[in-house]
C-alpha positions in Angstrom: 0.0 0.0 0.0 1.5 3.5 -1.0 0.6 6.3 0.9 1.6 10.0 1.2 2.5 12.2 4.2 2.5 15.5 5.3 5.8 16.5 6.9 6.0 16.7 10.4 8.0 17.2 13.9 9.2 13.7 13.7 8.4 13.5 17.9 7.7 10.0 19.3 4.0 10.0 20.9 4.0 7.0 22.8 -0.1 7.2 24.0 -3.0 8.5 22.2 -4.5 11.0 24.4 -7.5 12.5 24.4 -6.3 15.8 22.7 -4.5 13.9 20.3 -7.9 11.6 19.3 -9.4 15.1 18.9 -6.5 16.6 16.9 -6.5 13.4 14.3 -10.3 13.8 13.9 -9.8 17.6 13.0 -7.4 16.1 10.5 -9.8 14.1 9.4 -12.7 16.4 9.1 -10.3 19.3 7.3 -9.3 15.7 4.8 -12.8 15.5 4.2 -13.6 19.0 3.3 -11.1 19.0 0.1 -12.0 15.5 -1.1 -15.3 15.2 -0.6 -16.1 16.0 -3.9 -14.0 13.5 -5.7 -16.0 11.2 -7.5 -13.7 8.4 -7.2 -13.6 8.8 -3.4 -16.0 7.1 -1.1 -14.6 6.4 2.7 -12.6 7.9 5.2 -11.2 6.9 7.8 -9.0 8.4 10.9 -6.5 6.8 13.6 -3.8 7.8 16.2 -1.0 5.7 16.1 0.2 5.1 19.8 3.4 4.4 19.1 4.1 6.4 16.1 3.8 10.1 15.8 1.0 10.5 13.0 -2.5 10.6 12.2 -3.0 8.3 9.6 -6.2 9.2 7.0 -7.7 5.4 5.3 -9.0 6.8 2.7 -11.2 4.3 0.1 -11.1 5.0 -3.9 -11.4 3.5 -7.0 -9.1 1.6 -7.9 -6.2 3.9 -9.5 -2.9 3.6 -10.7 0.5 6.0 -8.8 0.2 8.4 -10.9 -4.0 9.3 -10.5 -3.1 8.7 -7.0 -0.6 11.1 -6.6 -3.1 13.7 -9.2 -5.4 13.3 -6.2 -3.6 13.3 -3.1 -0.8 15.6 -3.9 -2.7 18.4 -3.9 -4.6 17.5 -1.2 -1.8 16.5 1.0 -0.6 20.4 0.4 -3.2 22.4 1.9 -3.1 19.7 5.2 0.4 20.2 5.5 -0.3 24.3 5.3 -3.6 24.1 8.0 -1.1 21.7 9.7 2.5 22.2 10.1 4.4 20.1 11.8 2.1 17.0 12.2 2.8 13.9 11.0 -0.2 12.7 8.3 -0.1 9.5 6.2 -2.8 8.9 3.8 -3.0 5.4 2.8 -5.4 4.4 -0.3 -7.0 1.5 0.0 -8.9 0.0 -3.3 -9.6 -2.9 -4.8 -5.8 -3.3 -6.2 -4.0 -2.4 -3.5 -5.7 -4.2 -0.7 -6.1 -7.5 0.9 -10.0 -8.0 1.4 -12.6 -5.8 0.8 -11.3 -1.8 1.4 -14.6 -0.6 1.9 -14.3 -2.1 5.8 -12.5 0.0 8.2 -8.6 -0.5 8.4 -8.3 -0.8 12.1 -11.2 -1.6 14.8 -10.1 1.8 16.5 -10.1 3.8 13.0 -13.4 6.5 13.4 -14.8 6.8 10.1 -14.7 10.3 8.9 -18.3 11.8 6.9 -17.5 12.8 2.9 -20.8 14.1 2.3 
């Protein structure tokens, strides 16, 4: 799975805290705002790592190839990293060609799903 991050402070988190649950899902919901109306885009998803130092975006598409990928989250991945600056963000793609199962289930049992539209 490819994915594409936002730069960040590089800081070791070792527990998900309560601010930092509510800082990913402000991540999310900003995420959501500039891809919502993406046609090939249809779930979102949101974690805390606890023992790495990002928020992680699951974000379910079409399938698509690197280079529509990077078309879409590129751009995208810009304007977090300006509203954001110094977090560490991952998106992570998950379609049909990239992922083991079916992507439209969330990644992780403690991923909050994020509303597109």
């Amino acid at each position: 799975m490819v994915g594409v991050a936002a730069r960040g402070s590089g800081r070791r988190r070792w527990g998900v805290t309560p601010a930092r649950e509510r800082r990913a899902l402000e991540v999310g919901r900003a995420f959501a705002e500039i891809i919502r109306d993406n046609p090939v885009v249809h779930a979102l998803w949101v974690t805390a790592d606890i023992e790495e130092p990002g928020i992680y975006l699951w974000l379910h598409t079409d399938p698509m190839d690197l280079t529509a990928e990077s078309r879409l989250l590129g751009p995208s991945m810009d304007l977090i990293e300006e509203r954001f600056p110094g977090e560490y963000i991952l998106v992570l793609p998950k379609h049909a060609d990239n992922t083991i199962g079916d992507p439209r289930i969330p990644p992780r049992p403690d991923a909050v799903q994020i509303p597109l539209r």
